[in-house]
C-alpha distance (Angstrom), angle and dihedral (degrees) to the residues before:
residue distance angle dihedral
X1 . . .
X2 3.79 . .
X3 3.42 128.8 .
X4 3.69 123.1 -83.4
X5 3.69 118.8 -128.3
X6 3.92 105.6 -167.5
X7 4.39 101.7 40.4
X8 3.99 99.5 156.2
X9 4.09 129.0 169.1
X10 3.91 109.4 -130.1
X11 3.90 112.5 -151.3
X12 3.85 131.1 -164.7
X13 2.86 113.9 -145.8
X14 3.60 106.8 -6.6
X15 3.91 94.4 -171.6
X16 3.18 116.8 36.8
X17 4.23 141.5 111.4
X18 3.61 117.1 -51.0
X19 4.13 88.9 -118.3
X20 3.97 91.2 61.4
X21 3.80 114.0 100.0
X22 3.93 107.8 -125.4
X23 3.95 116.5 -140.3
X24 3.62 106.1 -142.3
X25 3.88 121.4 -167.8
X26 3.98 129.8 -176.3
X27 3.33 112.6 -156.6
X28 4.04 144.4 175.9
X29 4.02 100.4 35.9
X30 3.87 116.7 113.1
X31 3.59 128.0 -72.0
X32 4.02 108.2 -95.0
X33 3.79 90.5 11.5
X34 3.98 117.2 135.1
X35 3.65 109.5 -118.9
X36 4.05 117.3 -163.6
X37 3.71 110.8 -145.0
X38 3.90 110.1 -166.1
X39 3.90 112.5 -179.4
X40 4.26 116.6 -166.5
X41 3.91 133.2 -174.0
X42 3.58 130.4 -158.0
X43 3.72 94.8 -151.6
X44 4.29 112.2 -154.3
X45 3.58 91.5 -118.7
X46 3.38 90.6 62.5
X47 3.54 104.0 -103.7
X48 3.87 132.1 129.1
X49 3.59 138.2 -145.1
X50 4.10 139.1 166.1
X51 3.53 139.4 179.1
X52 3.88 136.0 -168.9
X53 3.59 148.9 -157.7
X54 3.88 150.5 -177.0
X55 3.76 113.3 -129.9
X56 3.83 122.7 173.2
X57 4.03 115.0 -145.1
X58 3.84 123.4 -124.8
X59 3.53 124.9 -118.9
X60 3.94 92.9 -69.7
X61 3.86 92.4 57.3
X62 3.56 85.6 -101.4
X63 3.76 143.3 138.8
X64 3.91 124.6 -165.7
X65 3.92 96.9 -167.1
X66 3.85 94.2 -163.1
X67 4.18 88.6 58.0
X68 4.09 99.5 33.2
X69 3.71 125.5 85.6
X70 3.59 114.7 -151.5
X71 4.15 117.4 -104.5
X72 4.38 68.4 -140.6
X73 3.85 154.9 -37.2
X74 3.71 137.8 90.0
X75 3.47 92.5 -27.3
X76 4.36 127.1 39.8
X77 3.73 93.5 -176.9
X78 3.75 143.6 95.9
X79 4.22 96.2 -110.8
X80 3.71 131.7 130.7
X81 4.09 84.2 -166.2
X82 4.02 88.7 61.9
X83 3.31 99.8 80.3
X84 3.74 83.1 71.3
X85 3.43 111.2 24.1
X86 3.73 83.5 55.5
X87 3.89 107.3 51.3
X88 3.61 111.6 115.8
X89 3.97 118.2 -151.3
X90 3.53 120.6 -105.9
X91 3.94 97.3 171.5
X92 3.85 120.4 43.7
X93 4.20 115.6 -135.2
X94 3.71 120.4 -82.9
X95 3.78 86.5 -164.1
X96 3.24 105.4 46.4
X97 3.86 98.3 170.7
X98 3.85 86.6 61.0
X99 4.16 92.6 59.1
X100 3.95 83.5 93.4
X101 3.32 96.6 39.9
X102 4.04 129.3 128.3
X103 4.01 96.9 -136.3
X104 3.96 105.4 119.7
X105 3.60 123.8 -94.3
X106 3.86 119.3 -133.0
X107 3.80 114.5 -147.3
X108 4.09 111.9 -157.4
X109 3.50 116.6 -159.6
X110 4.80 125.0 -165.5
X111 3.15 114.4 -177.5
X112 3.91 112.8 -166.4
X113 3.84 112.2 -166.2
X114 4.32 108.1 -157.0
X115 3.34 90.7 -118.1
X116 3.89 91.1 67.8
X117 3.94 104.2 -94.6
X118 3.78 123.1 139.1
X119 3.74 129.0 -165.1
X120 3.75 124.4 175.2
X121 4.22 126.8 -161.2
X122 3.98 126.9 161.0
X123 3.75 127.3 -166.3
X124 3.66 143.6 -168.6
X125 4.01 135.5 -100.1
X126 4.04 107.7 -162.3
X127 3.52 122.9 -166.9
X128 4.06 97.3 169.6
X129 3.49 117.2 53.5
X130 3.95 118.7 -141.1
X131 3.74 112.1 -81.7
X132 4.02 88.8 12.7
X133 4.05 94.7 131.7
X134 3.82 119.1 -163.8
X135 4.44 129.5 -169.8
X136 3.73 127.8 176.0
X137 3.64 115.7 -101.2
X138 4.00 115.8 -128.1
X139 3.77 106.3 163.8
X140 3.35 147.0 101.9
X141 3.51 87.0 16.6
X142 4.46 94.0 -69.1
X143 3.87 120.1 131.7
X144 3.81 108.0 -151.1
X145 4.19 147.1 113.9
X146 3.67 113.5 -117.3
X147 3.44 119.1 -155.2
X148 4.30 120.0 -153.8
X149 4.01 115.2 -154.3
X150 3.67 114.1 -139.2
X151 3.48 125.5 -91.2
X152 3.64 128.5 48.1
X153 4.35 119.1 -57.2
X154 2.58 168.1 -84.7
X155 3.80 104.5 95.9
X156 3.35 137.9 180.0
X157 3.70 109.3 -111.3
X158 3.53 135.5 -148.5
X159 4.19 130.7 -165.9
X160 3.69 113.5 -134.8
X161 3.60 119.0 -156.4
X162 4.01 126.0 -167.6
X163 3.75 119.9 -145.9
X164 3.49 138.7 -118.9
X165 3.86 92.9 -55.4
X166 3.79 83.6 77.3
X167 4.15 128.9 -132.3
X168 3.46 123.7 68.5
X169 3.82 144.5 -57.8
X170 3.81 97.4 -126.3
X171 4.19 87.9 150.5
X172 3.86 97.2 61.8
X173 3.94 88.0 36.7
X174 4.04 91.8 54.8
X175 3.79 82.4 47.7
X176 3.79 93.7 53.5
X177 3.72 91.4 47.7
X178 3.83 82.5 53.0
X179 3.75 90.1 58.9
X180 3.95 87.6 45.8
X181 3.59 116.4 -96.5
X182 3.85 128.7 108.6
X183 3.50 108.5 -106.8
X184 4.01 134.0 -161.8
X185 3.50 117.1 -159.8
X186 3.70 95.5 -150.1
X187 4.11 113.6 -150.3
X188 4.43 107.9 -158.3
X189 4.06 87.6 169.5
X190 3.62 147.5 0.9
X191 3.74 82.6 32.4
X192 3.60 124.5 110.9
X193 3.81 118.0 -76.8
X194 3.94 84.5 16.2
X195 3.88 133.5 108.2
X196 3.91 108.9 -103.6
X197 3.79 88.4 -124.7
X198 3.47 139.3 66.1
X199 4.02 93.8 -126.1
X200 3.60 117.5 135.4
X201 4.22 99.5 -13.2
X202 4.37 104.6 -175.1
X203 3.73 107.1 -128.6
X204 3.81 77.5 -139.3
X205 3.41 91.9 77.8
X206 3.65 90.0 66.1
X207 3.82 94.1 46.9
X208 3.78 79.8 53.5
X209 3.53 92.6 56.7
X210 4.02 101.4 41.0
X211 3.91 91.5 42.5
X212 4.48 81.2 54.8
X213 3.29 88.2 53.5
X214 4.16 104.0 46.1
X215 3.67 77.4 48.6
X216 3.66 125.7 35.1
X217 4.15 89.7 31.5
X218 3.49 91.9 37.6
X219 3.89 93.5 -158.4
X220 3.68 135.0 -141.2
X221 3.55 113.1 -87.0
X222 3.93 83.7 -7.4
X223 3.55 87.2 -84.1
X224 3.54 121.2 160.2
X225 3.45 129.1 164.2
X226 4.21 132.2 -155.9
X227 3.73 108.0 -143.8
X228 4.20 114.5 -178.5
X229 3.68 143.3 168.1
X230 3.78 129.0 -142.2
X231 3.76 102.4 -39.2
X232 3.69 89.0 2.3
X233 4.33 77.9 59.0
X234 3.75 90.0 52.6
X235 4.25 91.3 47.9
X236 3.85 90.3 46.1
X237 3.46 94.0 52.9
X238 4.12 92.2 38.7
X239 4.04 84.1 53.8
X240 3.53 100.6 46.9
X241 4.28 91.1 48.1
X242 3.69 84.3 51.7
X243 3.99 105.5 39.1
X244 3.56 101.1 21.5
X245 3.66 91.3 157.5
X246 3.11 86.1 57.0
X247 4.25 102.5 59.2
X248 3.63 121.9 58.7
X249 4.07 92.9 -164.2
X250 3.78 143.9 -5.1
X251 3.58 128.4 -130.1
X252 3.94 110.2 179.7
X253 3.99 122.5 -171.8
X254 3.77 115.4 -149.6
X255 4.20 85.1 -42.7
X256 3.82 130.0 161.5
X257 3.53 133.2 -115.4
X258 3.93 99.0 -135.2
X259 3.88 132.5 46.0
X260 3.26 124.0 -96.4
X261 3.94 136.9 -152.2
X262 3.84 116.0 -118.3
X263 3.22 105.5 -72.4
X264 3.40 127.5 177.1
X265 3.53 88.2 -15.5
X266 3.49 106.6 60.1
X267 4.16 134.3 88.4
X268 3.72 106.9 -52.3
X269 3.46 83.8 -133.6
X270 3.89 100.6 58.0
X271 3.67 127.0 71.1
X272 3.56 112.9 -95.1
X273 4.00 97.3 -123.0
X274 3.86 77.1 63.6
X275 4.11 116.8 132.5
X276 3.79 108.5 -88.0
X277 4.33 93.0 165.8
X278 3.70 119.0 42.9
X279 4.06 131.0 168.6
X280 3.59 134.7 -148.7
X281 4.32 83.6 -9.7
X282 4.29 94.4 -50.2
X283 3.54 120.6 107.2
X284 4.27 112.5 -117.5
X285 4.00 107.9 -127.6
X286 3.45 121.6 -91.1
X287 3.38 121.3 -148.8
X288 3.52 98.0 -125.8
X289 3.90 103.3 48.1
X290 3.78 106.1 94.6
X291 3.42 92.5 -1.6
X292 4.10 103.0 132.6
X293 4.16 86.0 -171.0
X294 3.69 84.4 66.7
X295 4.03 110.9 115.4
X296 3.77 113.7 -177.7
X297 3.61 103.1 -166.0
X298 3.70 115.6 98.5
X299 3.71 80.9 46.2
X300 3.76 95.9 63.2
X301 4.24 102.7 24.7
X302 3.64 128.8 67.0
X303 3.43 119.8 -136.8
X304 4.18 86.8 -108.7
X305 3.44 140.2 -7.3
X306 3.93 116.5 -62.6
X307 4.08 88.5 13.4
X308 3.44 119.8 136.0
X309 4.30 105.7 -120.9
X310 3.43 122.7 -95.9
X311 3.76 95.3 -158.7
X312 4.43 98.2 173.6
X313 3.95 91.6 100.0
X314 3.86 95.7 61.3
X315 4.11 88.3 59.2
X316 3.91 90.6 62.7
X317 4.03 91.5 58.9
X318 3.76 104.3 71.0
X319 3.98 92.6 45.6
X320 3.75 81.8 72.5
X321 3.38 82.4 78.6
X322 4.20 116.0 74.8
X323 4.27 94.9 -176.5
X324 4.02 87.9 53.6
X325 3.76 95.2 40.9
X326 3.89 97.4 42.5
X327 4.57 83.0 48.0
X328 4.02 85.0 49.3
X329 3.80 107.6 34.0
X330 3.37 112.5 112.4
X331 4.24 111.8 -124.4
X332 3.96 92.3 -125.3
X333 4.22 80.3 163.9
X334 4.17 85.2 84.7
X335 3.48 95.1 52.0
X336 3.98 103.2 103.0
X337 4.46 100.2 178.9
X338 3.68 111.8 83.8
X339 3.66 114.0 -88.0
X340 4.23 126.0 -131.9
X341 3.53 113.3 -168.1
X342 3.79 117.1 -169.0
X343 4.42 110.5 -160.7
X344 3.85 131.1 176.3
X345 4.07 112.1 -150.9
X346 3.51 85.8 -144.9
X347 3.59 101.8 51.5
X348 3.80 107.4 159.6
X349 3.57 98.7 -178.3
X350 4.07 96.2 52.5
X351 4.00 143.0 -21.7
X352 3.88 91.9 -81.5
X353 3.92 86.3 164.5
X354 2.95 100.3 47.2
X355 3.61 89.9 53.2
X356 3.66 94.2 51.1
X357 3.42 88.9 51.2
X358 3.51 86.2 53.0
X359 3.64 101.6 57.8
X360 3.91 94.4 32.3
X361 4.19 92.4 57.5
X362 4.27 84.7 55.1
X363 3.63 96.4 48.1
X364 3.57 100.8 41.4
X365 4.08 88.7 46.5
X366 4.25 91.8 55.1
X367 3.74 113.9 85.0
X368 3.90 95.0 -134.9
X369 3.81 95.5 16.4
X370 3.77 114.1 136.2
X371 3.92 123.2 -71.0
X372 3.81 100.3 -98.5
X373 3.92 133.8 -166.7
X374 3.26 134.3 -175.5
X375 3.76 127.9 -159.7
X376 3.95 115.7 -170.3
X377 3.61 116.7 -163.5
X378 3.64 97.5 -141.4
X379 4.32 106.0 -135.4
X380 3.85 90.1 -3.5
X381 3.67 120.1 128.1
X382 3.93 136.0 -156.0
X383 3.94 94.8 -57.6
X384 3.57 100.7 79.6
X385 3.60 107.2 144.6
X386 3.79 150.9 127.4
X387 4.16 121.0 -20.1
X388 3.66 133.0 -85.5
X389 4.06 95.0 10.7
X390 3.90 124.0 133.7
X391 3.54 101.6 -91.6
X392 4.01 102.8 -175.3
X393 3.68 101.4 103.7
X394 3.50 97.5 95.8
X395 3.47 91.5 156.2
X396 3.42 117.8 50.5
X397 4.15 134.3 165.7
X398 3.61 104.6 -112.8
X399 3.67 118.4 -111.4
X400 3.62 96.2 -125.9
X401 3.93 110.3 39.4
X402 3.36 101.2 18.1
X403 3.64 102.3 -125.8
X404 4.00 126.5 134.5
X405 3.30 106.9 -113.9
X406 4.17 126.9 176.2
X407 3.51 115.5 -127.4
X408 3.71 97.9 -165.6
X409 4.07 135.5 -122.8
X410 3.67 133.0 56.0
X411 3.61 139.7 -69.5
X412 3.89 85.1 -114.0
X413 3.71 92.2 50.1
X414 3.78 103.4 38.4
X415 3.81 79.5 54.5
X416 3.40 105.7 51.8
X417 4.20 90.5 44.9
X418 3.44 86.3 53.7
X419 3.50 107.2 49.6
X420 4.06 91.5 36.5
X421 4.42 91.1 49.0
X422 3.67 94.3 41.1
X423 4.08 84.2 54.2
X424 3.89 85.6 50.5
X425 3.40 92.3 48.8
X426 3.92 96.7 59.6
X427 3.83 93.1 45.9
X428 3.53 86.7 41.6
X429 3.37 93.7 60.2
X430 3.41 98.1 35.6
X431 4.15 89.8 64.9
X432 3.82 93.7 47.6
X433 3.85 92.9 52.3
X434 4.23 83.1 45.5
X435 3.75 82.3 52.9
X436 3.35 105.7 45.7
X437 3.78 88.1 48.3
X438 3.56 92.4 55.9
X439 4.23 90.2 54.7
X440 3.57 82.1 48.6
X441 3.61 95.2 57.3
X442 3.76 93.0 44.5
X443 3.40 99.1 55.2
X444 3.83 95.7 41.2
X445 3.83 79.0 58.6
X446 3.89 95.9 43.1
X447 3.66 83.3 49.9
């Protein structure tokens, strides 16, 4: 083989949202020559990560990434989004606080052909769109980021609500604003002017927050959305049973169908079946207080010494117990927006599934009950998130306590779930908003 003398990386598009698949083309190296693509971010919180790959070009010297599995690498399958999804970190953040950040995300891509040719490309990861604005939100006592599409209103909104690492989800709610809706990335701790710890958190501040944004956003069709991940999936769902006026729609990532105590994210100094929901000043049930079913183990022991822990089998215990689960269950039968829930069948950190299942089975069984789906992200685990992200760090120290703890799946599968939900989520949304349009309409005409 000789040399090539024009190798180049073909990009499309190379700036553009982080939920829009790239195609990414290698082009000008010999025909059956090996081609290693490596792919490296400079992350804004100072971190850095890389992947690679062995791909073999076609017959024109060329390499579709999207439609060529790797001969081997990071990544083994056909997937312009691998590149990414695949990169493990070599350097951990400096910034830490940036990690969730919204600043862009350049992607820079060598690909070294082994007969000596070099091409280089970069592209761009958006999370705000152009003309999406975003302020802080200071009144009324709420904590959050809201984020304005373009264009003049009224939107849709949607509330988006972190989980029990704490702070807010400002990425995902730039993203919704991208996708058109006014969206308030809603801090309940570890936010400014909140406690650090989940402890305690009034359900009324939630009300507080919906009823702001019925009124002060006034939003199209009066539709307004909760969106919420993990224990933010457990409060969305909690809110929209209680308020259901209040919520248009429910989009639930890898949630649970009871309520929990604090966890790992409440005061060190409080036991962790402690109260982290109350109402009107009383503490709602948890499923673990009083519960005598209740076997902490998997929770606190790794499976061997210097293992991260994989904490999901401690979460099946207390459902042994019907009085503690029918006290903690969470009446998803007066919810009355359509429902999304978003599970990984390997969840490490809890039985997300089974929790979906859960809810689903009760919906589906009521007459009038809520229209209900499902989505099960088959081998994913906890960390199913936004698009086109590194998704190696399956095990992770929580942001709370500390503690390493294995969220279960695979790079590959946390990928794919992530990618395919968030997809579901925008048409999801999308139809609800059509929806609630169309009751608006008839009863405007009723009227």
């Amino acid at each position: 083989m000789t040399r090539p003398q024009h190798a180049r990386i073909d990009i499309a598009p190379t700036d553009a949202l982080v939920d829009v698949p790239r195609e990414i083309t290698l082009r000008g190296f010999n025909s059956g020559e090996r081609v290693t693509l490596t792919a490296t971010l400079h992350h804004p919180d100072g971190s850095q990560w890389e992947s690679h790959a062995v791909l073999t070009a076609d017959a024109d010297g060329t390499v579709p990434v999207g439609a060529t599995a790797p001969a081997s690498g990071d990544w083994i399958v056909a997937d312009a989004t691998a590149p990414v999804w695949a990169m493990r970190r070599l350097r951990t953040p400096t910034r830490p606080t940036w990690s969730d950040g919204i600043a862009p995300l350049d992607i820079a891509l060598t690909a070294t052909g082994q007969c000596g040719a070099q091409a280089r490309a970069q592209y761009t990861l958006r999370f705000l769109a152009p003309g999406v604005t975003h302020r802080p939100v200071r009144e009324s006592g709420l904590s959050g980021t809201l984020y304005t599409p373009a264009g003049a209103g009224p939107h849709p909104a949607v509330l988006v609500l972190a989980g029990s690492g704490g702070g807010m989800h400002e990425q995902r709610a730039a993203l919704y604003a991208a996708h058109g809706y006014s969206a308030l990335a809603l801090g309940y701790f570890k936010a400014p002017g909140r406690p650090n710890h989940i402890n305690d958190t009034p359900l009324e501040y939630f009300e507080t927050a919906l009823r702001w944004m019925h009124d002060r956003l006034a939003p199209q069709h009066g539709f307004v959305a909760a969106s919420g991940v993990s224990r933010g999936g457990e409060l969305v769902l909690l809110l929209a049973s209680r308020f259901p006026a209040l919520v248009s729609a429910v989009v639930a990532y890898v949630p649970s169908s009871v309520v929990h105590g604090t966890l790992r994210a409440g005061h060190p100094e409080k036991p962790r079946d402690a109260t982290a929901w109350t109402w009107r000043g009383e503490p709602l049930p948890n499923v673990w207080r009083d519960n005598l079913d209740a076997d902490w183990h998997a929770f606190d022991h790794p499976p061997g010494a210097g293992q991260p822990v994989r904490q999901a089998a401690a979460f099946h215990t207390p459902l042994r117990n019907a009085q503690a689960v029918a006290r903690a269950r969470i009446p998803v039968e007066s919810i009355e927006g359509p429902l999304l829930l978003i599970s990984g069948t390997d969840d490490g950190f809890w039985p997300s599934t089974l929790y979906s299942d859960q809810m689903a089975d009760v919906l589906r069984r009521r007459k009038n009950g809520a229209p209900v789906e499902h989505l099960r992200g088959e081998g994913a685990g906890h960390a199913i998130g936004l698009p086109q992200l590194p998704a190696t760090l399956i095990a992770k120290p929580h942001p709370v306590a500390g503690l390493l703890l294995d969220g279960g799946g695979t790079a590959q599968a946390n990928a794919r779930a992530s990618a395919a939900s968030w997809a579901r989520v925008v048409d999801f949304l999308a139809d609800a908003v059509q929806r609630s349009a169309s009751r608006h309409d008839a009863g405007a005409t009723a009227s």
